[in-house]
ROMI-672636 format. One record per residue (C-alpha): residue in one letter; y, z, x; residue number from 1. Coordinates in steps of 0.25 Angstrom, whole numbers. Last residue first. Layout:
ROMI-672636
<vexza><drenvo>A</drenvo><north>Y</north><up>Z</up><east>X</east><mivex>NUM</mivex></vexza>
...
end
This chain:
ROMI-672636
<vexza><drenvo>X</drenvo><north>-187</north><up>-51</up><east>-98</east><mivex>92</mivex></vexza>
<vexza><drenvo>X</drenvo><north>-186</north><up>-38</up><east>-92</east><mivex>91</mivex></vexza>
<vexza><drenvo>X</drenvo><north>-173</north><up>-36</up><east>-83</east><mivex>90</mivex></vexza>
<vexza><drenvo>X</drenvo><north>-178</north><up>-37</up><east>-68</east><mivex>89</mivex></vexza>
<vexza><drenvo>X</drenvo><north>-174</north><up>-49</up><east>-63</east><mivex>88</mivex></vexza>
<vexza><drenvo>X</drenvo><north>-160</north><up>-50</up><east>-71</east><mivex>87</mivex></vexza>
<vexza><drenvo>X</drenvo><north>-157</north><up>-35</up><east>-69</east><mivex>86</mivex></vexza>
<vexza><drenvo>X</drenvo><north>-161</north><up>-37</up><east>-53</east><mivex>85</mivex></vexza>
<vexza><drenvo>X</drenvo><north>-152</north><up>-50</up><east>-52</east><mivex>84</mivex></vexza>
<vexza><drenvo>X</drenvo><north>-141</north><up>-44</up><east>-58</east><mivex>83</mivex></vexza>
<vexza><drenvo>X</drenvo><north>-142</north><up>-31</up><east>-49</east><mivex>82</mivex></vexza>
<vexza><drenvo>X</drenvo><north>-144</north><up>-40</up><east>-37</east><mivex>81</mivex></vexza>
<vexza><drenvo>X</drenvo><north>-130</north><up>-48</up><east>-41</east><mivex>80</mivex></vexza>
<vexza><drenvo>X</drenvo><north>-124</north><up>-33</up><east>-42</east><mivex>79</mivex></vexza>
<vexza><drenvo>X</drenvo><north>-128</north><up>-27</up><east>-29</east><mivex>78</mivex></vexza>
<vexza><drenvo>X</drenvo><north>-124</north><up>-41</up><east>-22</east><mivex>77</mivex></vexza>
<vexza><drenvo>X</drenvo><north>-110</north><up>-42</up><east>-28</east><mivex>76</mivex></vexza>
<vexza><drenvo>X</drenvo><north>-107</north><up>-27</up><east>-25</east><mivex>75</mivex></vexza>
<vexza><drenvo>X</drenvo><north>-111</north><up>-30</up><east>-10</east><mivex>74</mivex></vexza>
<vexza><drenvo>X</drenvo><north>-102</north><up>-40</up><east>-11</east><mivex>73</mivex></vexza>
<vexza><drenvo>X</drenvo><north>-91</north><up>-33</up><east>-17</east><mivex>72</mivex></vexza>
<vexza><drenvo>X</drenvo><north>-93</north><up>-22</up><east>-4</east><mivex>71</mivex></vexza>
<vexza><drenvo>X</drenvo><north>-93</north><up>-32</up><east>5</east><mivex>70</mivex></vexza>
<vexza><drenvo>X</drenvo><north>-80</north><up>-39</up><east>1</east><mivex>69</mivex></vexza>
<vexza><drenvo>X</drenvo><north>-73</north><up>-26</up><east>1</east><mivex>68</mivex></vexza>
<vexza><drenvo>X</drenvo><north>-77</north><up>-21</up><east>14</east><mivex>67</mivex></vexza>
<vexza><drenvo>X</drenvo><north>-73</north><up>-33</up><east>20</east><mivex>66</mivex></vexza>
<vexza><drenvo>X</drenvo><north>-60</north><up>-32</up><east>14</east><mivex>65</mivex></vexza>
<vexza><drenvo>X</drenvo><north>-56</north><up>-18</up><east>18</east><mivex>64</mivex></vexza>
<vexza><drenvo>X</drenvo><north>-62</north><up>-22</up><east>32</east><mivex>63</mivex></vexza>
<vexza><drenvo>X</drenvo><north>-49</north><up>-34</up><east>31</east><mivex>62</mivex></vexza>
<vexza><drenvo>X</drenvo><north>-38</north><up>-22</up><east>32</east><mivex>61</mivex></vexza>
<vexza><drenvo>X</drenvo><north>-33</north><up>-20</up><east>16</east><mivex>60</mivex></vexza>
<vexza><drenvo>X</drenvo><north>-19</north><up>-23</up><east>17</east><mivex>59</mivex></vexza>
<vexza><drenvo>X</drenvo><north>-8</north><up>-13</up><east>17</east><mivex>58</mivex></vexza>
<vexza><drenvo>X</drenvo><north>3</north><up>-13</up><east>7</east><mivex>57</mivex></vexza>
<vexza><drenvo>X</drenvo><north>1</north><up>1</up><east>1</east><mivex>56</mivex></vexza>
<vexza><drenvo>X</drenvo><north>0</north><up>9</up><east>15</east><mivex>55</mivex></vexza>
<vexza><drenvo>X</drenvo><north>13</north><up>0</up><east>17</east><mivex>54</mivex></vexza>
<vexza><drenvo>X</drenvo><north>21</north><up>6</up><east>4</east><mivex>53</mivex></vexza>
<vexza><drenvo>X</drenvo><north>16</north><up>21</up><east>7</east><mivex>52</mivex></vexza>
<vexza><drenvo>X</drenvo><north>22</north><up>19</up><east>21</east><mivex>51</mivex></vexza>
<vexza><drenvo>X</drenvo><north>36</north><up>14</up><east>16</east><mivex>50</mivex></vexza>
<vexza><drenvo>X</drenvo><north>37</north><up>25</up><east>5</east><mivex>49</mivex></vexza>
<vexza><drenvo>X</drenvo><north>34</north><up>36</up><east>16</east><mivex>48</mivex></vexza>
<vexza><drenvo>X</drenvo><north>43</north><up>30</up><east>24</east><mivex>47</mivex></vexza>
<vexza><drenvo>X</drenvo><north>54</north><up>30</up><east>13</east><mivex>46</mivex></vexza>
<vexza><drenvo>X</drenvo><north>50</north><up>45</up><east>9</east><mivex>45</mivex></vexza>
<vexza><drenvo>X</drenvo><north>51</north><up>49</up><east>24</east><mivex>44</mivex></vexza>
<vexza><drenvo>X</drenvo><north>67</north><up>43</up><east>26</east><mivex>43</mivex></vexza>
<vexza><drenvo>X</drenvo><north>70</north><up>50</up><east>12</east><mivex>42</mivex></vexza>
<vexza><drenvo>X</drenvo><north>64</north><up>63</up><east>16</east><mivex>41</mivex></vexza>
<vexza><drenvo>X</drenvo><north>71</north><up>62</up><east>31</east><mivex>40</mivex></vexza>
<vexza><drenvo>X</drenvo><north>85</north><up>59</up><east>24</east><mivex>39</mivex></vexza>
<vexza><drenvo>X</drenvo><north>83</north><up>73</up><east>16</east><mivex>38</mivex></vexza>
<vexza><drenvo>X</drenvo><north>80</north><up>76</up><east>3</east><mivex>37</mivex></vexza>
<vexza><drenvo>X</drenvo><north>85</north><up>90</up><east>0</east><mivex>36</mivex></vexza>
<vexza><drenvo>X</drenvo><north>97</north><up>87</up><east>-10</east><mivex>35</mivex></vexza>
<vexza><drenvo>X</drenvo><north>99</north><up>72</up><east>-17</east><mivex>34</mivex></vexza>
<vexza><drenvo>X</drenvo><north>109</north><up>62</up><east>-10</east><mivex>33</mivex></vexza>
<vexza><drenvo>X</drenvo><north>97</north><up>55</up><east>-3</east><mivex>32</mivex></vexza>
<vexza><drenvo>X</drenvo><north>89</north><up>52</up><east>-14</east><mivex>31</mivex></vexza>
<vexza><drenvo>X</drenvo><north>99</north><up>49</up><east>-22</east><mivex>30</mivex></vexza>
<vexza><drenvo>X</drenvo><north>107</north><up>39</up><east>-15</east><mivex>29</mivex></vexza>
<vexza><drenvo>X</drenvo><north>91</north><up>31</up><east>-17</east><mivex>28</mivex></vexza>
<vexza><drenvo>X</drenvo><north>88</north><up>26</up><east>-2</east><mivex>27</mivex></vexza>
<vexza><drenvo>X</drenvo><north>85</north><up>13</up><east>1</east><mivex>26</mivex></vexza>
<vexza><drenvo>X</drenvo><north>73</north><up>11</up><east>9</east><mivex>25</mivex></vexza>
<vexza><drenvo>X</drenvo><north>69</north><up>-2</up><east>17</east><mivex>24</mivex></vexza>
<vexza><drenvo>X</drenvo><north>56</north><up>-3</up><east>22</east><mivex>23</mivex></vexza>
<vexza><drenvo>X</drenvo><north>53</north><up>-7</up><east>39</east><mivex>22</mivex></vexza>
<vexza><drenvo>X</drenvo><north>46</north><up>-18</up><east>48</east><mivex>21</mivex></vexza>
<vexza><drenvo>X</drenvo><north>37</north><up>-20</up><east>37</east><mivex>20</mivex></vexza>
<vexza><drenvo>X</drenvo><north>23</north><up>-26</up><east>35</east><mivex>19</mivex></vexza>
<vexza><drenvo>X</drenvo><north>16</north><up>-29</up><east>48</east><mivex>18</mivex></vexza>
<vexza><drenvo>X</drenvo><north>27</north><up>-17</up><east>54</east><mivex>17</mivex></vexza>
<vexza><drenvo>X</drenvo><north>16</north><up>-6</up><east>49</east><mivex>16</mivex></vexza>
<vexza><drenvo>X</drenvo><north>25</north><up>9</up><east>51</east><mivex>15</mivex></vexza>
<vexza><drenvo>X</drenvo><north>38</north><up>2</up><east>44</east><mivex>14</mivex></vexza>
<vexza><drenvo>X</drenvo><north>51</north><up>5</up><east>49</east><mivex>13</mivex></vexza>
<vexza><drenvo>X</drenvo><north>57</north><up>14</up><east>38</east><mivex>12</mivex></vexza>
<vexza><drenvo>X</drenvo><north>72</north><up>10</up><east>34</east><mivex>11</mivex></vexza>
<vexza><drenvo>X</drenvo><north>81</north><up>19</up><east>23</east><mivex>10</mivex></vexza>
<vexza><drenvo>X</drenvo><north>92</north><up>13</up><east>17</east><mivex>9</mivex></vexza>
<vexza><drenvo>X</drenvo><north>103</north><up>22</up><east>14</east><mivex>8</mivex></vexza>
<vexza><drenvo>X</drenvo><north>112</north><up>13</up><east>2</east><mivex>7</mivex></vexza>
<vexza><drenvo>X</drenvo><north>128</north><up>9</up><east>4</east><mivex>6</mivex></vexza>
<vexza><drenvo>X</drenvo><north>135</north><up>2</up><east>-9</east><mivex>5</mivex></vexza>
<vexza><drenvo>X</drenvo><north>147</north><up>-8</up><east>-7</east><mivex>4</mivex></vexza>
<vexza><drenvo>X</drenvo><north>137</north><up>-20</up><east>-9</east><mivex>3</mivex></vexza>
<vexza><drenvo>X</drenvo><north>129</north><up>-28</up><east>-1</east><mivex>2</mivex></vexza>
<vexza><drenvo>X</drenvo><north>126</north><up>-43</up><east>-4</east><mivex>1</mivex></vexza>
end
């Protein structure tokens, strides 16, 4: 249901279309209504705002993975051999 009340919306199309075909800003009255902010400083802050969310919500591209899963390997073999040399070498 829509009320009697008017809001300004602000739309930025968003720069990756695999998530988002555009964000949904509504504008605070104050924000525009106070002295030395200008349209282009509200629109910039919104894209700003949308760009900073979808730098956050990427996912990890699958060599971040790899490399993950190697590098605990390679911990897992460096600590097995450290056990095994402690037990092997430890005077009885």
């Amino acid at each position: 249901m829509v009320k009697g009340s008017t809001r300004q919306v602000i739309l930025v199309k968003s720069p990756d279309p695999d998530f988002f075909e555009e964000a949904i800003f509504i504008v605070k009255d104050e924000a525009v209504q106070r002295e030395g902010v200008t349209t282009e400083q509200v629109i910039r802050q919104a894209r700003q705002a949308a760009d900073g969310y979808l730098k956050g919500c990427r996912p990890k591209s699958e060599g971040d993975d790899w490399l993950s899963g190697v590098a605990w390997g390679v911990l897992g073999a460096v600590l097995a051999s450290l056990v095994w040399c402690l037990i092997l070498c430890w005077p009885a």
